[in-house]
C-alpha positions as CSV (number, residue, x, y, z in Angstrom):
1,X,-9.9,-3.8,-25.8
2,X,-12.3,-2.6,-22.9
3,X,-10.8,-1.5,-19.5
4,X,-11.5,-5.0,-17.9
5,X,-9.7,-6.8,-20.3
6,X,-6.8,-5.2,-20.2
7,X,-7.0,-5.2,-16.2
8,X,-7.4,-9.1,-16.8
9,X,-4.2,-9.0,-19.2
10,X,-2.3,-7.4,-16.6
11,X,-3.1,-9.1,-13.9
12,X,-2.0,-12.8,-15.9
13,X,1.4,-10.9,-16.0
14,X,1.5,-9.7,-13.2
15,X,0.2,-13.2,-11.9
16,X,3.7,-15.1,-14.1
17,X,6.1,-12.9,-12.2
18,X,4.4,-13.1,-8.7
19,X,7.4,-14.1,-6.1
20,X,6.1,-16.8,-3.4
21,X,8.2,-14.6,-1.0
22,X,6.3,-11.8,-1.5
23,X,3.5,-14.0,0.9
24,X,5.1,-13.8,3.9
25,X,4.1,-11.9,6.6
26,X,4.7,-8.0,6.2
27,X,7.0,-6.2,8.8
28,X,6.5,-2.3,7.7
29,X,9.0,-0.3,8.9
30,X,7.5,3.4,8.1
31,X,3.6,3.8,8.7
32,X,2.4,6.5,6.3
33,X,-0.7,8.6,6.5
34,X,-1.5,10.0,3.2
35,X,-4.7,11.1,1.6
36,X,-6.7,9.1,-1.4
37,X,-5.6,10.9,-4.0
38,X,-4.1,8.6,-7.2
39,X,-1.3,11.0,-7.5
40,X,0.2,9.2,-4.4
41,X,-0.6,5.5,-5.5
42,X,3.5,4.6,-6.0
43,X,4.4,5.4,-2.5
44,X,7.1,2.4,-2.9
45,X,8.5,4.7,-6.0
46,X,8.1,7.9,-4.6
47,X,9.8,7.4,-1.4
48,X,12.2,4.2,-2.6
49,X,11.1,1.5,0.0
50,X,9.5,-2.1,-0.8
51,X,5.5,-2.7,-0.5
52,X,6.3,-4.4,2.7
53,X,8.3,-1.8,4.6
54,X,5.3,0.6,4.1
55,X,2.1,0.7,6.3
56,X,-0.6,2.9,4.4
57,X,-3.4,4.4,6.0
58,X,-5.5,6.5,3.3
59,X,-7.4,9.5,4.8
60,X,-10.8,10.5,2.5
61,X,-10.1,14.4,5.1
62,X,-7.4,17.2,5.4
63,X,-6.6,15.9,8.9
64,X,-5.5,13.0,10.9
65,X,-8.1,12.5,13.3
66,X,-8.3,10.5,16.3
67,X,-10.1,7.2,14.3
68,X,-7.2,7.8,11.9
69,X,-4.7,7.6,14.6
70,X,-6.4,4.3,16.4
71,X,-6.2,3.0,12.3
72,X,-2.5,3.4,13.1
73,X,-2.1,1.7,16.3
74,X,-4.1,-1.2,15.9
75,X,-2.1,-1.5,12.8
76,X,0.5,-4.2,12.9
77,X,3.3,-2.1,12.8
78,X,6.1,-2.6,14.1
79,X,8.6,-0.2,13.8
80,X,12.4,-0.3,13.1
């Protein structure tokens, strides 16, 4: 089975257990700033919080720079 297929296999699963709830508008309540790297794709798992409560803003750099930091505030985040 190639790499597409099973994508597509997943994605029908993923598809029969998808919650209509899960549609509504997100209200984040942690903005993260992490970098691209696929070690960090569970951030819901690694730091215990839903899809929704997290805002995540992947860097490509080291640093936070200033178009990083607008990324955050035009974000619609917001806050607890």
């Amino acid at each position: 089975m190639s790499v597409i297929d099973q994508a597509l296999k997943a994605n029908e699963r993923y598809a029969r257990t998808y919650d209509p709830k899960w549609g509504v508008h997100p209200q984040p309540t942690l903005a993260v700033v992490t970098c691209m790297d696929p070690r960090l794709s569970d951030l819901p798992g690694i730091l215990g919080l839903k899809h929704a409560d997290i805002d995540v803003i992947r860097t490509g750099g080291p640093a936070v720079t200033s178009w990083k930091q607008r990324s955050g505030q035009s974000c619609d985040w917001r806050g607890p």
